[in-house]
N, C-alpha and C positions, 0 to 999 in steps of 0.2 A: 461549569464542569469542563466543558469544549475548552474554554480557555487555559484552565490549569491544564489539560492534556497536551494542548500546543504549546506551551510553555515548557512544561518537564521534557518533551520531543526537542526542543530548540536548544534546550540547557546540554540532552544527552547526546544531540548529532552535535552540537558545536566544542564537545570535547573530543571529537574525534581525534587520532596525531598525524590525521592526512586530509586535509582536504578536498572534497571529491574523490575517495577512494574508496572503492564499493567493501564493503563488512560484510558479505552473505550471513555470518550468524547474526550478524543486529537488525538485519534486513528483513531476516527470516519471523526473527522474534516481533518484527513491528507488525508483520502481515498477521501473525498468529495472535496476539493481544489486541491492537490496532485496529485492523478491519476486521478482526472476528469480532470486537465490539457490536457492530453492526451488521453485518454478514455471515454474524453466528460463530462461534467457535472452529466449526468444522467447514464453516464456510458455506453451508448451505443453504443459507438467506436469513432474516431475521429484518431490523429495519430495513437492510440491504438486501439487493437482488441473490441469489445464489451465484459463485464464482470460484466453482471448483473447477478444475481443470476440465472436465469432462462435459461442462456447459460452456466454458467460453472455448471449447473446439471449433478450431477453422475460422474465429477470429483475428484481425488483424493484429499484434504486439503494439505498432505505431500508433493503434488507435486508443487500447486500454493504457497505453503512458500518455498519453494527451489526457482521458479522464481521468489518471492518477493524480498528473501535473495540474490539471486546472479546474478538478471537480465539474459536480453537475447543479448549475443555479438551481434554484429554488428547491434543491435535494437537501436530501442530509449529507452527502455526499463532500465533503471541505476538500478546497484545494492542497494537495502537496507540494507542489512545485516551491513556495517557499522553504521548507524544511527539508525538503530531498532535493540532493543532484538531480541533473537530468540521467547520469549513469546511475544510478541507486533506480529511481522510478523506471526506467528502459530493464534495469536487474529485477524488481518488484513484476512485470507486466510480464517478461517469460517465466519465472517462478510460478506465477497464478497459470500458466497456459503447460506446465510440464509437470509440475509439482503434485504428487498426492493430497490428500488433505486427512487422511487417514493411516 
């Protein structure tokens, strides 16, 4: 199932018509489907820790795009770094720290 997910994510970022150009609506949509898989819909935890804005306050940005980019071993957690820029993941990690989830 993991696989097919990274799969249809590789097919839809690599149609992009810019390389490396941030999509805040595709972005948006990936955090909302994507890691609400795991982090619940509304974000508020599920196999995942809870990471709505209101928990990861006064968190680093450069830290949660580093565990965007290269996930957490022996988590559930998958690296992004393959599939995202490093600007999509850096856009993904203040989105999670400004963003409502409601």
């Amino acid at each position: 199932m993991r696989s097919l997910l990274i799969l249809l994510l590789m097919a839809d970022f690599a149609n992009a018509s810019e390389v490396g150009k941030v999509h805040p609506d595709r972005l948006e949509n990936l955090v909302r489907q994507d890691c609400g898989a795991c982090h619940g819909m509304t974000r508020k935890g599920g196999l995942g820790p809870d990471i709505r804005a209101q928990t990861l306050a006064g968190r680093d940005p450069a830290i949660l795009a580093e565990i965007i980019k290269n996930g957490i071993p022996k988590t559930a957690m998958p690296p992004w770094g393959p599939l995202l820029s490093d600007a999509e993941i850096d856009w993904i990690a203040q989105y999670l720290l400004k963003e409502p989830t409601e």
